[in-house]
C-alpha positions in Angstrom: -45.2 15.7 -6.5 -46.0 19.2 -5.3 -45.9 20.4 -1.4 -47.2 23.9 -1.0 -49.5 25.3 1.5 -51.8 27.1 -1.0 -54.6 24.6 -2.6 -54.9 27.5 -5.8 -51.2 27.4 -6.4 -51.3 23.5 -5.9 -54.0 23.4 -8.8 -52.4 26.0 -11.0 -49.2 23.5 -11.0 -50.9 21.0 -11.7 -52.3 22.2 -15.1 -49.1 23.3 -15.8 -47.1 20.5 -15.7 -49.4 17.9 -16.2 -50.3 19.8 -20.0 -46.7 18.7 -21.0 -46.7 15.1 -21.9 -44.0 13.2 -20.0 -44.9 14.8 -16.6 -47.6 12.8 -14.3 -48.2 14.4 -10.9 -48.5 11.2 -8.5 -49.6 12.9 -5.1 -49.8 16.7 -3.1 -49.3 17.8 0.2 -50.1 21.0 2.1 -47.5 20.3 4.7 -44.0 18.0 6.1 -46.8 15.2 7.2 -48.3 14.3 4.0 -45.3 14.7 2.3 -43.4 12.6 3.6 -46.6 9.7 3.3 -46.5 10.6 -0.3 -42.8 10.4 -1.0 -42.6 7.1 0.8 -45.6 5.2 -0.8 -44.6 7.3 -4.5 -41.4 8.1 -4.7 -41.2 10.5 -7.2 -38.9 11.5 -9.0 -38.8 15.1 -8.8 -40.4 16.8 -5.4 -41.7 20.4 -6.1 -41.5 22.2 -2.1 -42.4 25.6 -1.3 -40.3 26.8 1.9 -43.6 27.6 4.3 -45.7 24.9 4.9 -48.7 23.8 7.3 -46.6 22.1 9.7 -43.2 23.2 9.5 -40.9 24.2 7.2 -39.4 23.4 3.7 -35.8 23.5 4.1 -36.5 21.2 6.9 -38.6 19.1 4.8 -36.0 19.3 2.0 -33.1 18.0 4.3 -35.2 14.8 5.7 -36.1 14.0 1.9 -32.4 14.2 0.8 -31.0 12.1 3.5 -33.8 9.1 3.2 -34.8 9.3 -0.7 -31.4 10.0 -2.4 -33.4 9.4 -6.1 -36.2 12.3 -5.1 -34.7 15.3 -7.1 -35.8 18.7 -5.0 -36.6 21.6 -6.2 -38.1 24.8 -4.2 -40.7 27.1 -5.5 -41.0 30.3 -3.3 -41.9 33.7 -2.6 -39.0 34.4 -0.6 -35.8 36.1 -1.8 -33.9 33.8 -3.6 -30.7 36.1 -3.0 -31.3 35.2 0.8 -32.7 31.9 1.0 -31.2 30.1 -2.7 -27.9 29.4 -1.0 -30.0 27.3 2.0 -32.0 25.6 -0.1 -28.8 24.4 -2.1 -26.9 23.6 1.4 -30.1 21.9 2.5 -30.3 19.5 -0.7 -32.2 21.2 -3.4 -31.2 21.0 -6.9 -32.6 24.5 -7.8 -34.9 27.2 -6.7 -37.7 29.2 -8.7 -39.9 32.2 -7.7 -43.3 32.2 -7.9 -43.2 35.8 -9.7 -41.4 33.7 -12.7 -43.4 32.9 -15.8 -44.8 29.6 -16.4 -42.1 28.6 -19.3 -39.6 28.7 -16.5 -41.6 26.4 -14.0 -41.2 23.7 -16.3 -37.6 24.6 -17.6 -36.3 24.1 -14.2 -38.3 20.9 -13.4 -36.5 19.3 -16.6 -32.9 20.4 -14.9 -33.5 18.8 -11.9 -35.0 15.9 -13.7 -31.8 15.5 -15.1 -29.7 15.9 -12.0 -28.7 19.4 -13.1 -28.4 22.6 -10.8 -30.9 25.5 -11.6 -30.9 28.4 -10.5 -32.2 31.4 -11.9 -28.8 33.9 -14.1 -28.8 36.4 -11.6 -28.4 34.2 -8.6 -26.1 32.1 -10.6 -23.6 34.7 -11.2 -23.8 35.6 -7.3 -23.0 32.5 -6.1 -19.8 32.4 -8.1 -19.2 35.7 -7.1 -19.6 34.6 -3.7 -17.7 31.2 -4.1 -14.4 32.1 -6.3 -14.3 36.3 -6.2 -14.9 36.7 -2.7 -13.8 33.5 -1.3 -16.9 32.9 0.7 -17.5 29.4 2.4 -20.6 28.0 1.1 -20.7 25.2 3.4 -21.2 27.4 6.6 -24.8 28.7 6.9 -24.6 32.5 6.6 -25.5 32.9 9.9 -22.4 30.9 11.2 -20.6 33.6 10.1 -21.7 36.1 12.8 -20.1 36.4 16.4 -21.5 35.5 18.9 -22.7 39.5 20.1 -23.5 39.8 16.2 -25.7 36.6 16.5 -27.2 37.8 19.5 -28.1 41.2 17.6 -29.1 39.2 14.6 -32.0 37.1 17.2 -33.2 39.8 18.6 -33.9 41.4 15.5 -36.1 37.9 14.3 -38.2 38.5 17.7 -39.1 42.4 16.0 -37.5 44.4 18.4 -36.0 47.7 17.3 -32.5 48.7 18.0 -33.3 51.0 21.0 -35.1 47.9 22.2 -32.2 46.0 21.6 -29.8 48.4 22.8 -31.6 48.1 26.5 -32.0 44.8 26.6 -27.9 44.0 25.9 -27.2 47.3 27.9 -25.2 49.2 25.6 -25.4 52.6 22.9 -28.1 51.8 20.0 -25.1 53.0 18.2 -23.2 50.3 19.1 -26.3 48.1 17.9 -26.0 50.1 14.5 -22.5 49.0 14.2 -23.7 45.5 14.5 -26.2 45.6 12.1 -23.6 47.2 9.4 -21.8 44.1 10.1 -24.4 41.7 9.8 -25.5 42.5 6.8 -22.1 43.1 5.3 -21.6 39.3 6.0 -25.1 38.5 5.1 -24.3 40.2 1.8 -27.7 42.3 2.4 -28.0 45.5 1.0 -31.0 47.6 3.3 -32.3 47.4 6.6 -35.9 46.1 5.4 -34.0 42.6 4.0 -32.2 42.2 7.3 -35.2 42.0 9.2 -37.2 39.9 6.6 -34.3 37.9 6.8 -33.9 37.6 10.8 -37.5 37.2 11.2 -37.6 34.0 8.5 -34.5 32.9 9.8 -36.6 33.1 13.9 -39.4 31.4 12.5 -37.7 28.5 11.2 -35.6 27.9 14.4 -38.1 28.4 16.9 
């Protein structure tokens, strides 16, 4: 089954997977709701989820699927980041996660994994998750975010809500060079690399715990 918010990218998944021969799409959903209708009456076997949905969000969706229906097989297609959202999806019960800027070939490629109870992930974002697991050590079972203090965590909300670090700086009463320093530290243990993904991060990461 497929659960995206966008009726053309619903259809164009569709003809894609139902033009290979062993796949039969047995419902759709544009949000949690129908989903979870469809999965109960269906129960497919593999569950194709986008992370933003009608009415609410996918990891959400993706964690209420995995701990009710432990034969649905879940697999995330996106826009967002898979360097920054991969690793949640995984936590959250996925078996793999695609981008929507993939080609077509790949789609289906990482449907058949998950069919077969198989992680899939694309090479890059494999090789950082062992980086991230054996080289540096990191603790995948600890959201990202859990890694923050409590000040840095405080820096890292405000940041979701759009304010800017002078705003930010006022609000905590403190130097906007102090906030700097806090946002060098986030996004050394966020493992981001600019400014522009922290916020795209934060923001995501506001909307889904609003």
């Amino acid at each position: 089954m497929i659960v995206d918010d966008h009726p053309l990218v619903r259809e164009g998944l569709i003809g894609l997977l139902t033009a290979q021969s062993d796949f039969v799409i047995c419902g759709e959903a544009a949000g949690a709701t129908e989903a979870r209708r469809i999965v109960a009456e269906q129960k497919p076997d593999v569950a194709i989820i986008d992370l933003t949905l009608s009415d609410g969000t996918g990891i959400d969706l993706i964690k209420e699927l995995k701990a009710r229906y432990q034969g649905v097989k879940l697999l995330v297609l996106s826009m967002h980041d898979e360097s920054m959202f991969a690793e949640r999806a995984l936590r959250a019960g996925a078996l793999g996660y695609v981008s929507k800027q993939e080609a077509s070939r790949t789609i289906v490629e990482a449907v058949r994994t998950v069919l077969a109870g198989k992680l899939y992930l694309s090479p890059n974002m494999t090789e950082l998750v062992v980086q991230r697991a054996f080289i540096a050590g990191a603790d995948l079972s600890r959201p990202p975010v859990d890694r923050l203090t409590e000040r840095e965590r405080e820096v890292f909300e405000l940041i979701g809500q759009g304010l800017s670090s002078r705003q930010i700086a006022v609000k905590l009463e403190v130097s906007p060079k102090t906030i700097e320093t806090h946002r060098e530290h986030i996004k050394e243990k966020l493992e981001l690399t600019t400014s522009t993904e922290l916020t795209r991060y934060a923001v995501q990461w506001a909307m889904e715990h609003q």
